[in-house]
Residue frames as qw, qx, qy, qz and C-alpha x, y, z in Angstrom:
[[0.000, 0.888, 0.459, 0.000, 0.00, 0.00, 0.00],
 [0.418, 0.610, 0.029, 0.672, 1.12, 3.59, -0.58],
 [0.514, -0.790, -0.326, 0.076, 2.11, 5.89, 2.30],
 [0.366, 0.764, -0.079, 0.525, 3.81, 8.56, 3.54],
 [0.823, -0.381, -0.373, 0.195, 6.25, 8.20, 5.87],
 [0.170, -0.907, 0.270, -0.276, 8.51, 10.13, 8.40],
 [0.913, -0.041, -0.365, 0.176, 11.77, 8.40, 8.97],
 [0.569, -0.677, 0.033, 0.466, 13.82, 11.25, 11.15],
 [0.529, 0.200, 0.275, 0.777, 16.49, 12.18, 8.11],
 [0.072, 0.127, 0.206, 0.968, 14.82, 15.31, 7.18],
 [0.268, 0.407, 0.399, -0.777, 11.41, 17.80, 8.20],
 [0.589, 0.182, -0.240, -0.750, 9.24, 16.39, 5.12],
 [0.834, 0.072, 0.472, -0.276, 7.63, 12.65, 4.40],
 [0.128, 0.391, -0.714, -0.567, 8.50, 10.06, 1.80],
 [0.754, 0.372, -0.183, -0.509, 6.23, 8.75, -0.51],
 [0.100, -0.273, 0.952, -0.096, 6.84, 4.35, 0.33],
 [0.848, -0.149, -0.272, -0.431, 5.10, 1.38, -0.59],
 [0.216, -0.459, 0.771, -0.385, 4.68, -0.71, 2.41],
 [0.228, -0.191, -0.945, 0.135, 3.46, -4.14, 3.66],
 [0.481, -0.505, -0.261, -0.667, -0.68, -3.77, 4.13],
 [0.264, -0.373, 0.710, -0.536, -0.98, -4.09, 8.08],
 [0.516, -0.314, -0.797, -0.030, -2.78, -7.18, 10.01],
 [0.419, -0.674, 0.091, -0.602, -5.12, -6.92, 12.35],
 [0.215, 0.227, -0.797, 0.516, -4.05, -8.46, 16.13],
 [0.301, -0.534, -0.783, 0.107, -6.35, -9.59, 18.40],
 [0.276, -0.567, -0.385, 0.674, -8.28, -6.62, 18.98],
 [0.004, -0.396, 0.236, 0.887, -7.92, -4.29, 16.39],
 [0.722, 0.568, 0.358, -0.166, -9.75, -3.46, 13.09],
 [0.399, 0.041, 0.628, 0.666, -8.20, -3.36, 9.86],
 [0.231, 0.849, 0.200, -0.432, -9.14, -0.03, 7.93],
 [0.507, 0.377, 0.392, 0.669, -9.19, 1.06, 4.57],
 [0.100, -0.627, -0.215, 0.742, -8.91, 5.07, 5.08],
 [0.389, 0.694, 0.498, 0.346, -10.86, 7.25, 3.01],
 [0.018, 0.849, -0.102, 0.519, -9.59, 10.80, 4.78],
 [0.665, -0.466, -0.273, 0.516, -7.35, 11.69, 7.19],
 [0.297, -0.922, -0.220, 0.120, -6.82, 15.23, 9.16],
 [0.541, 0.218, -0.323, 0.746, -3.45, 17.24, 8.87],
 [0.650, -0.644, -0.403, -0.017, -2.87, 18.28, 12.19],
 [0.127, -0.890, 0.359, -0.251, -0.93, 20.78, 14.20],
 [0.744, -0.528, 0.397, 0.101, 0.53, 18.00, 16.03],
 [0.935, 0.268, 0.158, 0.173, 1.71, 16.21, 12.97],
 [0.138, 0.881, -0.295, 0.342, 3.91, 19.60, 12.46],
 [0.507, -0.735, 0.434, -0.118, 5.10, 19.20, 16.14],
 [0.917, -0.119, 0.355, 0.140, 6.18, 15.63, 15.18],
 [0.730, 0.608, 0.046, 0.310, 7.88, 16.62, 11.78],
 [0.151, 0.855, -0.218, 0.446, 9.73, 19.78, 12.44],
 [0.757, -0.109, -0.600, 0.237, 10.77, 17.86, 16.23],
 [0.020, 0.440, -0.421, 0.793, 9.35, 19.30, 18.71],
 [0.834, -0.373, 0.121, -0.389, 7.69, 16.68, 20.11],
 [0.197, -0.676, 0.710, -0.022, 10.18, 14.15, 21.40],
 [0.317, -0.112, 0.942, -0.011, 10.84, 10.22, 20.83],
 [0.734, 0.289, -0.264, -0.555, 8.50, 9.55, 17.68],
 [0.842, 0.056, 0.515, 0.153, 8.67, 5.98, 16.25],
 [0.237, 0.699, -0.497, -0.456, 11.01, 5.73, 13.52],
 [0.004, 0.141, 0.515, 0.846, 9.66, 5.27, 10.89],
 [0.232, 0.427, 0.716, -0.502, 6.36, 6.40, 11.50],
 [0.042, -0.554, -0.647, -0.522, 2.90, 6.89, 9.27],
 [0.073, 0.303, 0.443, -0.840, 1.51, 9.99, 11.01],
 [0.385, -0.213, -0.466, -0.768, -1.76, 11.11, 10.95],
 [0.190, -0.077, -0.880, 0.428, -4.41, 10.70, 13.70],
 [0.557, 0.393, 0.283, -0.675, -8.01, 12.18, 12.36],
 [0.033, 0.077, -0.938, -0.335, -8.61, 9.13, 10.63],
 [0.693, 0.248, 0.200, -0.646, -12.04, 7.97, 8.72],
 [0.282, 0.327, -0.814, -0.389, -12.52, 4.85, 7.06],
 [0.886, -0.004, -0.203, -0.416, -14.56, 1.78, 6.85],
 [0.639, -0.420, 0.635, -0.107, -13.84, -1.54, 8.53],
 [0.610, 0.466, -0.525, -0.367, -12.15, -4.07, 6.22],
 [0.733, -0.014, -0.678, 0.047, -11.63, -6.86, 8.75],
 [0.701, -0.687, 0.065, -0.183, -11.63, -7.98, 12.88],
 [0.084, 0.437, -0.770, 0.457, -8.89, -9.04, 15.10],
 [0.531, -0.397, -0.748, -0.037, -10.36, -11.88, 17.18],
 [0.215, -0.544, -0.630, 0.511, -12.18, -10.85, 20.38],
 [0.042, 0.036, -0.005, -0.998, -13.28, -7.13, 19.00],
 [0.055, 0.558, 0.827, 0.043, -16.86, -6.07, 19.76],
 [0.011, -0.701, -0.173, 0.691, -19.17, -3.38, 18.79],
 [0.132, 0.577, -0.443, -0.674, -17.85, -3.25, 15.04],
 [0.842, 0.228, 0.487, -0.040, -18.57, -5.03, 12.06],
 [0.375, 0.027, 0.584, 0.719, -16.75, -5.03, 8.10],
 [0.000, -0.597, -0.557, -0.577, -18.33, -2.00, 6.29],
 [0.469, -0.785, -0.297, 0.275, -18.41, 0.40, 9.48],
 [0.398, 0.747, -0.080, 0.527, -17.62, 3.97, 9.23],
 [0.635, -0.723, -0.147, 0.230, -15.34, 4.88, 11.95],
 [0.424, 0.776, -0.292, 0.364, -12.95, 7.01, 12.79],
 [0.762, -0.056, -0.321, 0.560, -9.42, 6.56, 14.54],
 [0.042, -0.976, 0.043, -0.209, -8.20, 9.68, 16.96],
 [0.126, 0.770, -0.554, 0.290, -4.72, 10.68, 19.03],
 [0.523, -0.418, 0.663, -0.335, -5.32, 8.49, 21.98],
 [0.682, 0.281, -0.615, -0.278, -4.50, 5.05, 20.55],
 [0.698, -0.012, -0.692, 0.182, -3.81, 3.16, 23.57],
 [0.231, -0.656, 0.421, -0.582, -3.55, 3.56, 27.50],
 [0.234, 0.013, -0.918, 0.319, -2.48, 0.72, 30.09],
 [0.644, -0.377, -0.498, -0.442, -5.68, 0.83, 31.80],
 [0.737, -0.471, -0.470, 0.118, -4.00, 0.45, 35.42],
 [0.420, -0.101, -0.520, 0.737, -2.08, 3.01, 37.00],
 [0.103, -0.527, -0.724, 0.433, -3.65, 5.29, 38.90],
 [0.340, 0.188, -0.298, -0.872, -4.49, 8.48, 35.94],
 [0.447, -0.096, -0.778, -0.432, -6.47, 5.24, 34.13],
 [0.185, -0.297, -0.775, 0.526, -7.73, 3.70, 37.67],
 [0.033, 0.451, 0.486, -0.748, -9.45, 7.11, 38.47],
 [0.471, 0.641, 0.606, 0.012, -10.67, 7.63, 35.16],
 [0.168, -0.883, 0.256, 0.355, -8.04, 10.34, 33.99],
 [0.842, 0.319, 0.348, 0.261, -6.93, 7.80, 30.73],
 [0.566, 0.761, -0.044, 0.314, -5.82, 10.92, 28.73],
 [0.067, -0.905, 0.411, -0.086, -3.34, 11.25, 31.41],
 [0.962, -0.234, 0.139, -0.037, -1.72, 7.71, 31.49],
 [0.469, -0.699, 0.479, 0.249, 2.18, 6.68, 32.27],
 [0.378, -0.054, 0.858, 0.344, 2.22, 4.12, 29.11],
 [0.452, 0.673, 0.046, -0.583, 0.04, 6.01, 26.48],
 [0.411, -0.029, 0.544, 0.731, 0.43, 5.12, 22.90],
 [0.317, 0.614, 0.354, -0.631, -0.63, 7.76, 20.40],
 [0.704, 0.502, 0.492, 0.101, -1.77, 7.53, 16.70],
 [0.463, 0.863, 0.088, 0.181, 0.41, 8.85, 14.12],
 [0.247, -0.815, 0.463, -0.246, 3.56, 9.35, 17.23],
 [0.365, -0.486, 0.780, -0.149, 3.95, 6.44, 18.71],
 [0.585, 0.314, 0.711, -0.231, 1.92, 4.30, 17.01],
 [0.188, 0.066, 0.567, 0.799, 1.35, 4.30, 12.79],
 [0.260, 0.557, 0.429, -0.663, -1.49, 6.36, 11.51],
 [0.532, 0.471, 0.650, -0.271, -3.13, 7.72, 8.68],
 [0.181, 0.788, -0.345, -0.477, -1.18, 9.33, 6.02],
 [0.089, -0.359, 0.890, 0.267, -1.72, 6.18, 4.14],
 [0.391, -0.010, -0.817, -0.424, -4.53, 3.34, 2.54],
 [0.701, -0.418, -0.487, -0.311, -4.87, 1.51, 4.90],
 [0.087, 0.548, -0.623, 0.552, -3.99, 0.80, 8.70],
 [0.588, -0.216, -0.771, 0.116, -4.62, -0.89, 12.38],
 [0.231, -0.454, 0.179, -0.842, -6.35, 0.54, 15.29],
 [0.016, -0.029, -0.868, 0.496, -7.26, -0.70, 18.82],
 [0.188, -0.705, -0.642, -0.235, -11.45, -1.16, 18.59],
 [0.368, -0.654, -0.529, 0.397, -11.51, 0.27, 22.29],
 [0.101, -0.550, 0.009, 0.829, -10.13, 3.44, 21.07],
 [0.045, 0.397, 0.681, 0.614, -12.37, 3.56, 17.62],
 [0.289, 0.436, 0.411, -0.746, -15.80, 5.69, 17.66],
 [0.352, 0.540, 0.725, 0.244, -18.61, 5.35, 15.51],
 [0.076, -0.116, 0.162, 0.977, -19.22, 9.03, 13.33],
 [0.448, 0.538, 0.576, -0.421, -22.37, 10.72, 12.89],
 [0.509, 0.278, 0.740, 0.341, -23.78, 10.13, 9.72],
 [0.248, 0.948, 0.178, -0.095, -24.71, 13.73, 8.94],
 [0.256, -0.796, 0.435, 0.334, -20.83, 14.26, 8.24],
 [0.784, 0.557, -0.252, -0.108, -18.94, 13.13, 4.76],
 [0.892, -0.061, -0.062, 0.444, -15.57, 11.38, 5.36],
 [0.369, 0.603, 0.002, 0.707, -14.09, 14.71, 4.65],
 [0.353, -0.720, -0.034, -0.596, -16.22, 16.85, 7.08],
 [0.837, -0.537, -0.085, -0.066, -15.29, 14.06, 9.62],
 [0.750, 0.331, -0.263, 0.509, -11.98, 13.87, 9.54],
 [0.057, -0.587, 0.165, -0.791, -11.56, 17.29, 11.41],
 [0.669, -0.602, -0.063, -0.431, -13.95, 15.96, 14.38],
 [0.916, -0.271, -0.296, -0.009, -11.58, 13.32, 15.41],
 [0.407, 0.044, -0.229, 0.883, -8.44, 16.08, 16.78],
 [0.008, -0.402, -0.364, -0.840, -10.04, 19.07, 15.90],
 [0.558, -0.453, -0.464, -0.518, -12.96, 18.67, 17.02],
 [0.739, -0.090, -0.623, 0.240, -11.96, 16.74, 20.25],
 [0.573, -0.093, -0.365, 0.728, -9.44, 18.76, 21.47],
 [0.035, -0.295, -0.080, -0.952, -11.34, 21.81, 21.30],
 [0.661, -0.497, -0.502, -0.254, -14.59, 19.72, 23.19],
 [0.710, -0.419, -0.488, 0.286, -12.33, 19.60, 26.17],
 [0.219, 0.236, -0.061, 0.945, -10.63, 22.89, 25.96],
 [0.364, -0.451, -0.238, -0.779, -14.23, 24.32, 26.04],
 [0.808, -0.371, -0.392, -0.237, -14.94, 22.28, 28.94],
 [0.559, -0.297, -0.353, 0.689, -12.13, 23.21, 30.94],
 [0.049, 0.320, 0.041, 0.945, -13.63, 26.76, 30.73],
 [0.101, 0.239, 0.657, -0.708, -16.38, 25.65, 32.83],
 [0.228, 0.592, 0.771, 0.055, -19.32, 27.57, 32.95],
 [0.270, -0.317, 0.206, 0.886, -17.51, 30.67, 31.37],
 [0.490, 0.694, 0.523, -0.067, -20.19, 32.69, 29.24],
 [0.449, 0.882, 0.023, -0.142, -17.27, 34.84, 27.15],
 [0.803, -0.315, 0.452, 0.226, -15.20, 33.25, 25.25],
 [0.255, 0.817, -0.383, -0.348, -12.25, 34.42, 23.83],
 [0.923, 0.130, 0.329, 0.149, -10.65, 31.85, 21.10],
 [0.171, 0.875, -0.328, -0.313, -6.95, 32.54, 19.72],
 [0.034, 0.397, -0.751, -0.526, -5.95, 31.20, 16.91],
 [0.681, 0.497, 0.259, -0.471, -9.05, 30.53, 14.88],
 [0.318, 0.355, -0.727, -0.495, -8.06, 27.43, 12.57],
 [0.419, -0.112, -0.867, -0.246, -8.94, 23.40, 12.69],
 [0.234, 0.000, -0.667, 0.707, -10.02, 23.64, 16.29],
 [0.009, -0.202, -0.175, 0.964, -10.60, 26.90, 16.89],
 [0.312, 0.079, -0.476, -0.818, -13.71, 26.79, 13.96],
 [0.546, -0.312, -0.735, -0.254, -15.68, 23.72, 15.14],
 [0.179, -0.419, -0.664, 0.592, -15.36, 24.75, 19.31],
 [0.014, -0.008, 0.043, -0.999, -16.42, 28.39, 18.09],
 [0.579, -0.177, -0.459, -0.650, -19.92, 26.82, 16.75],
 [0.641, -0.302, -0.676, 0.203, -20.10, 24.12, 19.86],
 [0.247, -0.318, -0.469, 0.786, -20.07, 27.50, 22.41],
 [0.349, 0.001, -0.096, -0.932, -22.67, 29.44, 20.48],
 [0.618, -0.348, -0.487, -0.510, -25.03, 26.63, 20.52],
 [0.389, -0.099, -0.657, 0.638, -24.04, 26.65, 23.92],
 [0.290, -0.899, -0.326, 0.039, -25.26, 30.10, 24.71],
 [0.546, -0.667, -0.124, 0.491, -22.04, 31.77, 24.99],
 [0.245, 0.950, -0.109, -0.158, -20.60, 34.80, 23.39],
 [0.909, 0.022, 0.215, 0.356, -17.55, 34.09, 21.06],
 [0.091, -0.861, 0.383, 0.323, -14.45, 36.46, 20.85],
 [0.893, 0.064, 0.148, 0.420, -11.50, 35.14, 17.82],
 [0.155, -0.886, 0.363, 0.243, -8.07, 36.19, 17.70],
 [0.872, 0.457, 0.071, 0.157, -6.52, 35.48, 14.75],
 [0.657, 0.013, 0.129, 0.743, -2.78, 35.78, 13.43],
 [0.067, 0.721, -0.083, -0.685, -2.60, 39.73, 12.92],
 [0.334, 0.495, -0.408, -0.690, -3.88, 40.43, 9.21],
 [0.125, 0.143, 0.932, 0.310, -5.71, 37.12, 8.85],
 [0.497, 0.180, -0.087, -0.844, -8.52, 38.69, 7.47],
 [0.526, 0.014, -0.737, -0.425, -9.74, 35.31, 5.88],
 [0.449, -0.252, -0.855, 0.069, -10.06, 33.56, 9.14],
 [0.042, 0.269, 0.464, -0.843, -11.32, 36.38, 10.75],
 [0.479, 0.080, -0.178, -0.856, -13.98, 36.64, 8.21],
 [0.377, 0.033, -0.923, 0.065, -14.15, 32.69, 8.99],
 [0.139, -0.319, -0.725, 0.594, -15.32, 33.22, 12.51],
 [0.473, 0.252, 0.227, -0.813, -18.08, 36.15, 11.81],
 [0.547, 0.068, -0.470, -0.690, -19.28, 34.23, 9.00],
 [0.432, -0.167, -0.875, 0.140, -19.83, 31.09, 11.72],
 [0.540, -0.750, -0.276, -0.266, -21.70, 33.73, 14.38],
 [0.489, -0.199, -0.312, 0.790, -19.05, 35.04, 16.54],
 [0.066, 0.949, 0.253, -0.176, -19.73, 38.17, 18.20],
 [0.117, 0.928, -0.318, -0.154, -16.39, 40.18, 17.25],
 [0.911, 0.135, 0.105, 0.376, -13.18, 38.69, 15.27],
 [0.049, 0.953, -0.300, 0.010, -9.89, 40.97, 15.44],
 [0.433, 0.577, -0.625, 0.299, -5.93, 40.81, 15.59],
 [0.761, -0.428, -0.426, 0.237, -4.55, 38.71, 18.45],
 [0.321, 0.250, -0.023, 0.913, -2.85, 42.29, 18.88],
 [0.241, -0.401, -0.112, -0.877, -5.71, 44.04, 19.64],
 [0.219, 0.162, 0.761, -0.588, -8.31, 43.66, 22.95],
 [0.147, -0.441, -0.864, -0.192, -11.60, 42.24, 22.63],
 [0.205, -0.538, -0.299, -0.761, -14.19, 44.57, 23.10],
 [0.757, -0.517, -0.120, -0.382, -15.43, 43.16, 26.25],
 [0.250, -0.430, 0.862, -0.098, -13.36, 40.88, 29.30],
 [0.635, 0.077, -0.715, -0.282, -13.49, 37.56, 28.56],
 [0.618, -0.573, 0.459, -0.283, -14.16, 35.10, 31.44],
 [0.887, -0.105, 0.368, 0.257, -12.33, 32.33, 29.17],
 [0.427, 0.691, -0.496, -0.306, -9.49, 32.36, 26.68],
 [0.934, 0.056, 0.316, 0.157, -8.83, 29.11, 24.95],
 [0.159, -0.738, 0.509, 0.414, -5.36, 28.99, 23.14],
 [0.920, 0.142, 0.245, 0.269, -4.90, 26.56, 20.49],
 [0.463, 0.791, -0.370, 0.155, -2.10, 29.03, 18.50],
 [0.824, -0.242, -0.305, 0.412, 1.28, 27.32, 20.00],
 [0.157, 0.745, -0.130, 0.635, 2.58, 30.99, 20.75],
 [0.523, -0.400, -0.536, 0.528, 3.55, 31.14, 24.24],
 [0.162, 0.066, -0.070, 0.982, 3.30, 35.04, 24.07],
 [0.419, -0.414, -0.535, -0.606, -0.11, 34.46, 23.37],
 [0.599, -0.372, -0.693, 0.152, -0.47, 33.73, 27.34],
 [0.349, -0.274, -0.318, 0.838, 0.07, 36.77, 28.85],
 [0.042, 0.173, 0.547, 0.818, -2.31, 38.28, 26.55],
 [0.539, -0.337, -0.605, -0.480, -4.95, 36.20, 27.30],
 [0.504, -0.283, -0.560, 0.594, -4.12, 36.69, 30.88],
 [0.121, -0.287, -0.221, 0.924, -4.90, 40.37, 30.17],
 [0.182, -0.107, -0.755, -0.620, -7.99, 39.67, 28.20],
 [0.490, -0.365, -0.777, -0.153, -9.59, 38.04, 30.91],
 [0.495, -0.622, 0.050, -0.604, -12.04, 39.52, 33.82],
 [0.322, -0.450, 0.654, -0.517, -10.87, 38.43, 37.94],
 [0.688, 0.116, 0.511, -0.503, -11.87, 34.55, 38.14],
 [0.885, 0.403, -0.023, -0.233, -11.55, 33.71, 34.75],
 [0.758, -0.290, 0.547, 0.205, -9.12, 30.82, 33.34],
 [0.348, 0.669, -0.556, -0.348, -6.72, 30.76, 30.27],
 [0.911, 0.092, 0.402, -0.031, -7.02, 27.01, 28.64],
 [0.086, 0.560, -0.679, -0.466, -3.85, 26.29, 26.79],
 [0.910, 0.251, 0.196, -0.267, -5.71, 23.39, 24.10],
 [0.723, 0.553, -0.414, -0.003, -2.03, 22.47, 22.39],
 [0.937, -0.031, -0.184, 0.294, 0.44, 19.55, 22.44],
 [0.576, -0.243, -0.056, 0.779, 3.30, 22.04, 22.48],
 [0.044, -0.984, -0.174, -0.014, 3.69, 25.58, 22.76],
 [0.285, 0.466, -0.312, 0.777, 7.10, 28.38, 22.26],
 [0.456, -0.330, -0.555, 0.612, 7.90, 29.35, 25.89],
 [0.220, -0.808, -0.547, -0.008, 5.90, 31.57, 27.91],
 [0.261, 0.544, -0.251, 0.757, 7.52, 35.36, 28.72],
 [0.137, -0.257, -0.586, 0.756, 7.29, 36.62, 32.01],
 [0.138, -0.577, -0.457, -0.663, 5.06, 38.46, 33.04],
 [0.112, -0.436, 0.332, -0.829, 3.80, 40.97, 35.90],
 [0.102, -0.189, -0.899, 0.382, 2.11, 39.10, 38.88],
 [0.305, 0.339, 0.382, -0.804, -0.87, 41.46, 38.57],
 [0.417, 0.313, -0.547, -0.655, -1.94, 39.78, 35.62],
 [0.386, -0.081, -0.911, 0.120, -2.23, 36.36, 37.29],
 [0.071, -0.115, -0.591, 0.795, -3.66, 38.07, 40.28],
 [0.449, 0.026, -0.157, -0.879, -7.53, 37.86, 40.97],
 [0.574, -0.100, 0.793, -0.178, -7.57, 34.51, 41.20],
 [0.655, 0.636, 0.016, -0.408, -7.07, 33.98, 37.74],
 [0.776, -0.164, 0.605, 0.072, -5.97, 30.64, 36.21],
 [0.532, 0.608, -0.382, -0.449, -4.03, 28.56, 33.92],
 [0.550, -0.148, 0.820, 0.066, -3.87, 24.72, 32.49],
 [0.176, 0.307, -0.840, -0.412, -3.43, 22.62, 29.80],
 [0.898, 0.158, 0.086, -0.401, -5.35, 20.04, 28.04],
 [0.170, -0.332, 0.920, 0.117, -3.50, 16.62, 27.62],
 [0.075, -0.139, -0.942, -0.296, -5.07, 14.22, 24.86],
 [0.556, -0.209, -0.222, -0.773, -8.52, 13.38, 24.91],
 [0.478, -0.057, 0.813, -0.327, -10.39, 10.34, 27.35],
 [0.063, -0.191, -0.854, -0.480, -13.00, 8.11, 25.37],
 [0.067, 0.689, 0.617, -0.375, -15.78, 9.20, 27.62],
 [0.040, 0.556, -0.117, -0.822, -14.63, 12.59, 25.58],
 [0.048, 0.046, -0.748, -0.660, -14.94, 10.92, 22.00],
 [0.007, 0.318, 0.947, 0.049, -17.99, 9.34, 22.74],
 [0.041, 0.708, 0.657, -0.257, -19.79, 12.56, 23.90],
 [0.156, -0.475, 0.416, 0.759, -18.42, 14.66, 21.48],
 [0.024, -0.002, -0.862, -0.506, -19.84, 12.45, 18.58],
 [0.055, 0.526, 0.764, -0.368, -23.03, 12.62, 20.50],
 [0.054, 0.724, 0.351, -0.591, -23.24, 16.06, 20.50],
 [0.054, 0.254, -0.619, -0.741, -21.93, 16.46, 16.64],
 [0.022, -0.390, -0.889, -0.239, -24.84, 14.12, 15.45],
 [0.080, -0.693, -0.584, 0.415, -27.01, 16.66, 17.39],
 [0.036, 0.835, -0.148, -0.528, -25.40, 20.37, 16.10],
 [0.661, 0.720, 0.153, 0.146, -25.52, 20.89, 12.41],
 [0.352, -0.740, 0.077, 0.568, -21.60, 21.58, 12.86],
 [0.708, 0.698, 0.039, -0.102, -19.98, 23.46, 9.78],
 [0.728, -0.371, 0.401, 0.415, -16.46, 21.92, 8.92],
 [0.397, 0.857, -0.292, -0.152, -14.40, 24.26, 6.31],
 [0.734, -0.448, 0.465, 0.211, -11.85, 22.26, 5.05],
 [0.413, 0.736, -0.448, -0.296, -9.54, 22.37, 1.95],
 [0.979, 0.122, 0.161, -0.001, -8.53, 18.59, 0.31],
 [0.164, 0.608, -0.747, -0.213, -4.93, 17.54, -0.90],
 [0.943, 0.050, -0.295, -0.145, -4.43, 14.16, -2.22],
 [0.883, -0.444, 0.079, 0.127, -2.41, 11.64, 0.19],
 [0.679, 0.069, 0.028, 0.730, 0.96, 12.39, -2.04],
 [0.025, 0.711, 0.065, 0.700, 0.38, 16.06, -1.71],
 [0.655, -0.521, -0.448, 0.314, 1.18, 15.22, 2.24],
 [0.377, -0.225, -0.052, 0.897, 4.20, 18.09, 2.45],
 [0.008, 0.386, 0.276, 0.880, 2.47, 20.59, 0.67],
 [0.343, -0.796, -0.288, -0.407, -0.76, 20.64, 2.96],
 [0.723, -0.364, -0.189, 0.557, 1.94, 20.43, 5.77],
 [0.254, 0.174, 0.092, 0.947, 3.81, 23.54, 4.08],
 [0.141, -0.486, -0.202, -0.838, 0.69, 25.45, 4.02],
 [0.680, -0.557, -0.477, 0.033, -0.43, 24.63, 7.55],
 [0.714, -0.122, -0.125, 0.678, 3.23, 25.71, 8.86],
 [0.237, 0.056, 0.118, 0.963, 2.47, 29.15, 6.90],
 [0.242, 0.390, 0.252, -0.852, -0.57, 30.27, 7.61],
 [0.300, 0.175, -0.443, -0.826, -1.92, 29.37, 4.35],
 [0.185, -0.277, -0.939, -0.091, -5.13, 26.74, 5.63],
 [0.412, -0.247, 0.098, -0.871, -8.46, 28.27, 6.62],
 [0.857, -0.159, -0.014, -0.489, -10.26, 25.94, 8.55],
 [0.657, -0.494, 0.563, 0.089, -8.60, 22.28, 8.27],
 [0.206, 0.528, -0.758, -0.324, -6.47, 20.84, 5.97],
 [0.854, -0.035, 0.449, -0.259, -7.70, 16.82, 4.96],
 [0.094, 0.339, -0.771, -0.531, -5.72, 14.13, 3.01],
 [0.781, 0.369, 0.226, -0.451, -8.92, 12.50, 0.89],
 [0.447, -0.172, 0.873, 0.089, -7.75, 8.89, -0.14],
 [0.215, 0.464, 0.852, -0.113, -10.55, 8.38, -2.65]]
């Protein structure tokens, strides 16, 4: 099968034909009709996420159809659309997994990192960490839900019951939470790259109340700011964005280092934390609530050898919405 691989030599993919995987007890065997490019996938290329597999198939907003079982797998059948996300694996016993805290576990494995993924035909994937997709979504449109989408479910959910919410960097994420907090009820603030004018016209044309420069203050305090840009500068901002009480949600894998900054910014009792991976209790009610909200998913196509290029334009600014390799 055809795939694009990351072997460590150099900061792009080669274009390999490999042995078609087997499923193991457990797994399905997928034929992939789309798969997500993903900030992370960056982090992995460019290395700034540490200890990859080498060689690895990245890619970890996977769609596709079941093409065979692994003995003991239930729940699935051959001819099932499902999709594959980051969290491929977790030991299931120490004491993150124990308490129900999976997306923090000591022995993770993650699709597309540690684990091969989707920048390819076909592949293997643990059932337990599969999700059925709602059926109002093309293979395309899904793709996006299964990062994207995710990571931005919990972000938004570590904001509580925050009712303005500022969102900076307004791309794969940033575009599907923005529509999952207005049918919330809550007022949406984006802060784009300074002079993205496209994805700032992105976000009004989705029902934000105001879209501007991550330069510039938000009409109003926020009582959240969700980060997904990896900008560490971007924290002190959103530190001064926000109203006494309210909490800055960093939503990325990795992030440029934070500047100082003046204790009276922090002060007020005003917070900050990270999001780490995603649980399945997350996927599952995520997928719920997609099936439920008519969400719109902007997304530009590259074919599967056209891997570096949607990379390149990801890297530069040049993707409105998400980027999807489309197999098919």
């Amino acid at each position: 099968m055809r795939a694009m691989v990351f072997d460590g030599s150099a900061a792009v993919l080669r274009e390999m034909q490999v042995p078609d995987p087997q499923p193991a007890a457990g797994q399905l065997l997928i034929d992939i009709h789309a798969c997500g490019v993903c900030r992370t996938d960056l982090h992995v290329i460019d290395r700034e996420l540490a200890h990859p597999k080498q060689p690895v198939i990245p890619g970890h907003e996977i769609v596709g159809t079941v093409a065979a079982l692994g003995d003991g797998v239930d729940g699935f059948k051959p001819g099932d659309r499902i999709g594959v996300p980051w969290t491929g694996h977790t030991c299931g016993h120490c004491r993150y997994c124990a308490s129900g805290r999976e997306n923090l576990c000591n022995e993770p494995g993650f699709t597309g990192y540690t684990i091969d993924g989707g920048y390819a035909e076909r592949t293997v994937a643990d059932s337990r960490y599969c999700f059925h997709l709602p059926e109002r979504y093309s293979d395309v449109e899904a793709a996006p839900l299964l990062c994207a989408g995710l990571i931005g479910y919990r972000t938004l959910g570590m904001a509580g019951d925050a009712r303005r919410i500022g969102i900076y960097g307004f791309g794969a994420a940033a575009h599907i939470v923005a529509q999952v907090a207005r049918y919330q009820g809550r007022t949406v603030y984006a802060l784009t790259r300074p002079g993205d004018t496209a994805a700032q016209q992105l976000a009004l044309r989705l029902g934000v109340h105001w879209a501007g420069g991550s330069d510039e203050t938000p009409p109003e305090e926020l009582d959240a700011a969700l980060i997904f840009a990896p900008a560490g500068a971007l924290v002190p901002a959103a530190l001064k964005a926000v109203t006494k009480g309210g909490i800055v949600v960093c939503g990325g894998i990795h992030m440029s280092d934070i500047p100082s900054f003046p204790y009276d910014l922090l002060w007020g009792e005003r917070r900050i934390c990270s999001v780490a991976n995603l649980t399945r209790a997350d996927g599952h009610a995520f997928m719920r609530l997609a099936g439920d909200v008519p969400l719109q998913i902007e997304t530009t196509c590259y074919a599967l050898t056209d891997a570096n290029r949607a990379l390149n334009d990801l890297r530069d600014g040049r993707v409105t919405g998400a980027a999807v390799l489309c197999m098919r």
